[in-house]
C-alpha positions in Angstrom: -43.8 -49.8 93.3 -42.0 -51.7 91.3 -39.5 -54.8 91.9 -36.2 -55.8 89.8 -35.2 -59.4 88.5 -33.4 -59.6 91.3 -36.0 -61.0 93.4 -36.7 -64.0 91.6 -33.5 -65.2 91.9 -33.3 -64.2 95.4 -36.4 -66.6 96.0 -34.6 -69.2 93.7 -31.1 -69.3 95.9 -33.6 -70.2 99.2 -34.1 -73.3 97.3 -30.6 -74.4 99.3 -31.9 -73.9 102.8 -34.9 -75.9 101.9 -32.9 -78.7 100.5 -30.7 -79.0 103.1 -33.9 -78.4 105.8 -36.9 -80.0 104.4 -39.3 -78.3 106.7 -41.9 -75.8 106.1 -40.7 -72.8 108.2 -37.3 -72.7 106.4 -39.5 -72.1 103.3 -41.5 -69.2 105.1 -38.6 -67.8 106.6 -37.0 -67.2 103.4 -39.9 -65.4 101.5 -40.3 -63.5 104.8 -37.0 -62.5 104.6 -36.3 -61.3 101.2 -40.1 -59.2 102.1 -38.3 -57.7 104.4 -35.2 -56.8 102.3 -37.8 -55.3 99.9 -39.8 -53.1 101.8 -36.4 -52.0 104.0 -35.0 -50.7 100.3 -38.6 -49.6 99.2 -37.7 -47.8 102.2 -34.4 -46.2 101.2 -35.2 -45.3 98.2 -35.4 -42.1 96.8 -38.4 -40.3 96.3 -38.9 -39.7 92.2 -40.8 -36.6 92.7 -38.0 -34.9 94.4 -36.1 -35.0 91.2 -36.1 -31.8 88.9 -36.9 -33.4 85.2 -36.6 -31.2 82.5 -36.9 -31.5 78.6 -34.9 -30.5 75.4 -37.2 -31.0 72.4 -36.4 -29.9 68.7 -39.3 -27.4 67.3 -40.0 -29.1 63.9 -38.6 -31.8 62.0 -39.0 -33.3 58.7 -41.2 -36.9 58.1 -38.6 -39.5 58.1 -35.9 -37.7 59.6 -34.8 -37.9 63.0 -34.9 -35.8 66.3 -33.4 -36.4 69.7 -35.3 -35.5 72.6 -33.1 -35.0 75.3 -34.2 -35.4 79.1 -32.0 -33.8 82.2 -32.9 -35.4 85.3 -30.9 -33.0 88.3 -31.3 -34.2 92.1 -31.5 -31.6 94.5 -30.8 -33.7 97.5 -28.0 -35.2 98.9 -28.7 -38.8 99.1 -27.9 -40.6 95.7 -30.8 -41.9 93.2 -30.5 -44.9 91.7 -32.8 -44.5 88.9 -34.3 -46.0 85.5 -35.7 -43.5 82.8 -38.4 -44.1 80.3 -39.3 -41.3 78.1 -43.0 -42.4 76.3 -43.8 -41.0 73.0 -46.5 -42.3 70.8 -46.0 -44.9 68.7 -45.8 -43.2 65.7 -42.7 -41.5 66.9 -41.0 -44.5 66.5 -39.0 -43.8 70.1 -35.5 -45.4 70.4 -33.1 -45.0 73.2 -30.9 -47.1 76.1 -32.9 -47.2 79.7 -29.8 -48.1 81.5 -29.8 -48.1 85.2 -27.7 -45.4 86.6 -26.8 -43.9 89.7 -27.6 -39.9 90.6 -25.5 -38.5 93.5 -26.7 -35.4 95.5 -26.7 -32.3 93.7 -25.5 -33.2 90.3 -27.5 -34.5 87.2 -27.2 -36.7 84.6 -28.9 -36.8 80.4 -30.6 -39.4 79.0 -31.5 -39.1 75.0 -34.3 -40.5 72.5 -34.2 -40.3 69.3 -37.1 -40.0 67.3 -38.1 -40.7 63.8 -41.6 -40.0 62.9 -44.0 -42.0 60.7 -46.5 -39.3 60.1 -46.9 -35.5 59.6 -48.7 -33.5 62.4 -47.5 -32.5 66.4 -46.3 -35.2 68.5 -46.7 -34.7 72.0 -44.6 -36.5 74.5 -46.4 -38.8 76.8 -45.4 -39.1 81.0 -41.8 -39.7 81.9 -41.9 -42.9 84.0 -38.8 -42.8 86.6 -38.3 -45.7 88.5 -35.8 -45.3 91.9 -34.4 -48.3 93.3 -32.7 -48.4 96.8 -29.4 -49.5 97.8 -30.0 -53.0 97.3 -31.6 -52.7 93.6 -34.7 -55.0 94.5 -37.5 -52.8 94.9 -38.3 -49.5 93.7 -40.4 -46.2 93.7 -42.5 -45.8 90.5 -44.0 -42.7 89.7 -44.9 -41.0 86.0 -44.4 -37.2 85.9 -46.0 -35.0 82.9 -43.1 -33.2 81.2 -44.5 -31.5 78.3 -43.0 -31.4 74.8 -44.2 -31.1 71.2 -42.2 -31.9 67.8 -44.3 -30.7 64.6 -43.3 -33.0 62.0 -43.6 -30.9 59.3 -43.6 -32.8 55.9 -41.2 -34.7 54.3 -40.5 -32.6 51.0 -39.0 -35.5 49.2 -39.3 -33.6 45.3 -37.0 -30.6 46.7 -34.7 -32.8 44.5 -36.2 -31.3 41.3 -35.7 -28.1 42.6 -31.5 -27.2 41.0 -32.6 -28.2 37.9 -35.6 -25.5 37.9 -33.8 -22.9 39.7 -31.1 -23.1 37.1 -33.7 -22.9 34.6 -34.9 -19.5 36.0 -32.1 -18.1 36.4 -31.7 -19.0 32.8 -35.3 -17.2 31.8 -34.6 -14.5 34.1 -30.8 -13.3 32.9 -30.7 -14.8 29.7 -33.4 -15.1 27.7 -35.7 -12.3 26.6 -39.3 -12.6 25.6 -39.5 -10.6 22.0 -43.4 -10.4 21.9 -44.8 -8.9 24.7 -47.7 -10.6 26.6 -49.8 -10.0 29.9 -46.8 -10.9 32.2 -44.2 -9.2 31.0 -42.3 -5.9 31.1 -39.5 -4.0 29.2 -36.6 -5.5 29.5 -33.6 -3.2 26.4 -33.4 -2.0 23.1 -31.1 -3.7 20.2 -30.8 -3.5 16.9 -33.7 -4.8 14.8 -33.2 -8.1 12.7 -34.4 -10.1 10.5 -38.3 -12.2 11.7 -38.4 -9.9 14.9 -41.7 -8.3 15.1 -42.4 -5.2 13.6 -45.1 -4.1 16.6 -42.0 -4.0 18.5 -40.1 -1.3 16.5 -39.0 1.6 19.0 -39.7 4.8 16.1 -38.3 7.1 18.6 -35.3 5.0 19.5 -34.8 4.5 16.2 -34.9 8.1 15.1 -32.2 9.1 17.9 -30.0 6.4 16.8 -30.8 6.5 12.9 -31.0 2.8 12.8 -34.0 0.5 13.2 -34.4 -0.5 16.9 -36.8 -3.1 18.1 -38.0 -3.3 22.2 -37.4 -6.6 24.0 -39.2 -7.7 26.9 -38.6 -9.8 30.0 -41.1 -11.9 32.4 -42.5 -9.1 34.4 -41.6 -10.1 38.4 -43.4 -10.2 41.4 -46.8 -11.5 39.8 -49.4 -13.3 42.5 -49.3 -16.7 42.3 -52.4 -19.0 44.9 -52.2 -22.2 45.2 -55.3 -23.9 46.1 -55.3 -27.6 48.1 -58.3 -30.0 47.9 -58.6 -31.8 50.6 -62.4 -33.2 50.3 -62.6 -36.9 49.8 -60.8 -36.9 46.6 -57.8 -35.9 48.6 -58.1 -39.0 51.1 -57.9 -41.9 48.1 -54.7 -43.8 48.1 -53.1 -44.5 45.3 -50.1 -47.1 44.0 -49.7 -50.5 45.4 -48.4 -52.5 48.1 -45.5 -50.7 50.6 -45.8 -47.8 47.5 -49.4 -46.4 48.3 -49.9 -43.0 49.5 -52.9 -40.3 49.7 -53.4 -38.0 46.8 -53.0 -35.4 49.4 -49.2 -35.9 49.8 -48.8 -35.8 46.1 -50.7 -32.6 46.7 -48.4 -31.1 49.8 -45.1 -31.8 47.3 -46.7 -29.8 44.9 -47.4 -27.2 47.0 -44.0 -27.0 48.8 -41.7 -26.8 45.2 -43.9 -24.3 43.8 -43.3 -22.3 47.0 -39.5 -22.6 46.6 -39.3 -22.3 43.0 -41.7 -19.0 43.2 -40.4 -17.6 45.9 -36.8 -17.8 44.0 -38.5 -16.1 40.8 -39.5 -13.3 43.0 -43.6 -13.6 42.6 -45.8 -13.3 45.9 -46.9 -17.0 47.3 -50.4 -17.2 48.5 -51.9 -20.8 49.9 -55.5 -21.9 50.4 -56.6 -25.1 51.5 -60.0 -26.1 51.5 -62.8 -28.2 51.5 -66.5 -27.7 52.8 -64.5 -25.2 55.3 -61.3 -23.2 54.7 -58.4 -25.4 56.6 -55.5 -22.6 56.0 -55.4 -19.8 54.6 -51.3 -17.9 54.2 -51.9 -14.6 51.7 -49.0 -13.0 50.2 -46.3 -14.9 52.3 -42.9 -13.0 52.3 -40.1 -14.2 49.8 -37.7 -15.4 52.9 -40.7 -17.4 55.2 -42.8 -18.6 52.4 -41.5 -22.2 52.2 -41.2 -22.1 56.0 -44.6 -21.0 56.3 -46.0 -23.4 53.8 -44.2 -26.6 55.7 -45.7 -25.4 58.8 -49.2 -25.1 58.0 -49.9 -27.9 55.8 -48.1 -30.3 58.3 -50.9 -30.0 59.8 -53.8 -31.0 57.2 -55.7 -33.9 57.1 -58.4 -34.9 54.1 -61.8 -34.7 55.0 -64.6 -37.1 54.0 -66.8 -34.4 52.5 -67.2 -33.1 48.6 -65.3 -29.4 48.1 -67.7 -26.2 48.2 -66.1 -24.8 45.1 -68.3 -21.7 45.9 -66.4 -21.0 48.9 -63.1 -21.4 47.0 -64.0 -19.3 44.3 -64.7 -16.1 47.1 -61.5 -17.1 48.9 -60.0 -16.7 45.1 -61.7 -13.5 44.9 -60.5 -12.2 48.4 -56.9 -13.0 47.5 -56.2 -12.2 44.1 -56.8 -8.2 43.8 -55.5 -8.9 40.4 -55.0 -11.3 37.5 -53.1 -14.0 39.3 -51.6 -17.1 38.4 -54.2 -19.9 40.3 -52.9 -23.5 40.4 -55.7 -25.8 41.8 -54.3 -29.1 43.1 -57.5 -30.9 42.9 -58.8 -34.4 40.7 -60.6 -33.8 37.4 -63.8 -36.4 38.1 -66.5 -36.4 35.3 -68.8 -37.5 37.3 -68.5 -34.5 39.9 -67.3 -31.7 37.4 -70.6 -30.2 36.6 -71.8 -30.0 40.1 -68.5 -29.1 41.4 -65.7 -27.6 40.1 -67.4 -26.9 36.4 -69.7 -24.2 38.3 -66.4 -21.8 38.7 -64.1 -22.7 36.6 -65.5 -20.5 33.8 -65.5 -17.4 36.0 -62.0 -18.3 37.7 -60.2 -19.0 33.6 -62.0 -15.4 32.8 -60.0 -13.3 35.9 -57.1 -15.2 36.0 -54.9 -17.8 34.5 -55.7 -21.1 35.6 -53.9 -24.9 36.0 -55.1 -27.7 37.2 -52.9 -30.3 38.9 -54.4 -34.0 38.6 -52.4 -36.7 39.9 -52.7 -39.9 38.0 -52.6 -43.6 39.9 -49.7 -45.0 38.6 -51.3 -48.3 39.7 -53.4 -48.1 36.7 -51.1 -48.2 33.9 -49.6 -51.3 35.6 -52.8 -53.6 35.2 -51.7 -57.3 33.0 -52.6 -56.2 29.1 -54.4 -59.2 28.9 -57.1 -59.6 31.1 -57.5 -63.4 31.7 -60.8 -63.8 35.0 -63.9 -62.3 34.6 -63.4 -59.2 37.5 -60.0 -58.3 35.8 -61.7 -58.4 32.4 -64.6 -55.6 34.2 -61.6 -53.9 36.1 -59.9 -53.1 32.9 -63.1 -51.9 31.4 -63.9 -49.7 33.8 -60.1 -48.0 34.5 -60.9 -47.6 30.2 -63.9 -46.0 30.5 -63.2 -43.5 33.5 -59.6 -42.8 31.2 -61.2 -41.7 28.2 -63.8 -39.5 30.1 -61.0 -38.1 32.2 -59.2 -37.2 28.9 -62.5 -35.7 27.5 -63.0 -33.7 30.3 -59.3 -32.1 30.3 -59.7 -31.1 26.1 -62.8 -29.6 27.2 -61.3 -27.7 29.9 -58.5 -26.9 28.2 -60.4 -25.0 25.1 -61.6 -22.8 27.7 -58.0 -21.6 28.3 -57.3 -23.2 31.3 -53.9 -25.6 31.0 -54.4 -29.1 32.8 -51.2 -30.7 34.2 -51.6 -34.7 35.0 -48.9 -37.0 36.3 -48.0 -39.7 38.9 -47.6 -38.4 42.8 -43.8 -38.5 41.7 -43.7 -36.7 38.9 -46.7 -34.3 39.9 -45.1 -31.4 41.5 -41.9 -31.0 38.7 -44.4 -31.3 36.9 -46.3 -28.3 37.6 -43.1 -26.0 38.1 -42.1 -26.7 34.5 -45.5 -25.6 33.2 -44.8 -22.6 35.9 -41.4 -21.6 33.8 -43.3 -22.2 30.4 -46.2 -19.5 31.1 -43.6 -17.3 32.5 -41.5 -17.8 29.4 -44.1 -16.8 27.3 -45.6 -14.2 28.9 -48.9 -15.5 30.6 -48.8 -14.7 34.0 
């Protein structure tokens, strides 16, 4: 039960009779009264339960855009409803819609929409539908909350699909236009022309040559459909936030964009996508995703991830890698580059992974860092500047070293992380590494 504003200034008009009548009774006879009118359209009202409440819910939606959930309340009976709507979502939904009051007659139906604009990646389910029926006299009504079930998947937000143009057009370039003349691990014959002067003389074509009684020199292409896995980190390195103030963000979104433009950019290339995302447990695992689902399939899956407060079992990974890739593969491993976890963690692998595949390793930076003052003035800014120093330089270390053992490290801010990546992508395609 539930009553309106209407009451109160019921109650407040009886303050005339009471003025005019100073005597007690007037006073109870009033409040009696308007009791009465309550429970008599209490009475009257319709039953909220004998309404028909049905839901129109979006499947998926991107973080930060917006959704409409639309709610069709139809009334079977023949007496009209006089009813109030709340749709509940959780708050993170960020829910906004009019709860107007409005009148239902007897076999028809009205629609009452809420439009949603989620805060954070993962399924939303709607909460009860609260329906509130008021009589014919709009002071009281029946109350009742009725489970409607819905679920929007905000998948996420995929805010560096705005470097994609500029990569695609710069495949399309690699793929069309320019040829690779010395031929590598990841590439295949593309045409013969006519030799000239610096091209390679291991790419003469003697037989071609012979049949056309001039010099002719093979020319080769980026060989198509190679493997490419991309591997997520979401141990505790994955849950750190990074930047400043309104800014900040986990390390695992920097990680999600990166994930999501190379799936775009190599599905457009033609190469087979494959995802992993672990930690002390495999959290997804999508092998050899189609060309036409893979960024569909990607969004879907990793809307879902969260980091986990546990170090990576880079054991695990590597057999995951080893279960994957049937072949040399291109494996990009979105994880942090930590001295002091390296030789415990990751450095037990990464020899064996660079030796069966080609390897990168995507390191987002905090840009937080590079804005500390230059000139440290109290004593904690003076050991906070010491210590960002100190972890720099061994970071740095750490990357030449891994890079002698042919592996190619790729280290930017969240922004700048994923475009990153897909331009070191193009270069080993370029040349012939994958």
């Amino acid at each position: 039960m539930a009553i309106s504003g209407r009451v109160p200034l019921v109650l407040l008009i009886g303050v005339l009779p009471v003025i005019a009548w100073p005597q007690p009774i007037v006073a109870v006879a009033w409040v009696a009264l308007v009791v009465a009118a309550c429970g008599l359209d209490l009475l009257l009202a319709v039953g909220p339960e004998s309404l028909r409440i049905s839901r129109d819910l979006p499947g998926s939606v991107r973080l930060t855009e917006s959704a409409v959930s639309r709610l069709t309340l139809a009334n079977p009976g023949a007496r009209t409803a006089r009813v109030q709507v709340r749709d509940a979502w959780p708050p993170s939904a960020r829910p906004a819609g009019d709860r107007p009051r409005a009148a239902l007659p007897g076999g028809e139906s009205l629609r009452q929409l809420t439009r949603l604009t989620p805060s954070r990646r993962g399924d939303l389910a709607a909460a009860a539908v609260t329906v509130r029926s008021f009589g014919p006299l709009g002071l009281a009504a029946r109350q009742r909350s009725l489970q409607v079930p819905g679920v929007l998947r905000v998948l996420p937000e995929f805010r560096s699909r705005v470097h994609l143009p500029y990569r695609l057009a710069r495949l399309r370039e690699l793929d069309g236009q320019a040829s690779v003349h010395v031929r590598g691990q990841g590439t295949e014959f593309d045409s013969l022309r006519e030799y000239a002067v610096g091209d390679d003389v291991r790419s003469i074509d003697w037989r071609a040559s012979a049949r056309a009684t001039r010099t002719m020199v093979r020319t080769w292409r980026p060989e198509r459909d190679r493997h490419i896995l991309i591997v997520l980190d979401t141990s505790r390195w994955a849950a750190g936030r990074i930047g400043d103030g309104a800014a900040d963000q986990l390390r695992l979104d920097a990680g999600i964009e990166t994930c999501l433009l190379m799936a775009a950019l190599g599905a457009a290339s033609g190469d087979r996508m494959s995802l992993l995302v672990a930690d002390q447990q495999v959290r997804l695992r999508l092998p050899g995703t189609g060309k036409g689902s893979v960024l569909a399939s990607f969004a879907d899956g990793l809307s879902l991830i969260e980091p986990a407060l546990t170090e990576t079992d880079w054991s695990l990974v590597a057999s995951q890698v080893d279960q994957l890739c049937r072949q040399r593969s291109l494996v990009i491993l979105v994880t942090g580059l930590d001295p002091a976890l390296y030789a415990d963690g990751l450095g037990t692998v990464l020899a064996g992974l660079g030796h069966d595949h080609q390897v990168v390793i995507a390191h987002v930076t905090d840009p937080a860092d590079g804005a500390r003052p230059d000139e440290p003035t109290g004593a904690t800014q003076v050991y906070d500047a010491a210590a960002d120093s100190r972890l720099w330089l061994a970071t740095q270390a750490l990357a030449a070293r891994v890079t002698r053992m042919g592996v190619e490290v790729v280290q930017a801010d969240p922004d700048r992380l994923a475009p990153a990546v897909c331009d070191k992508y193009l270069a080993l395609k370029a040349a012939g590494r994958l």
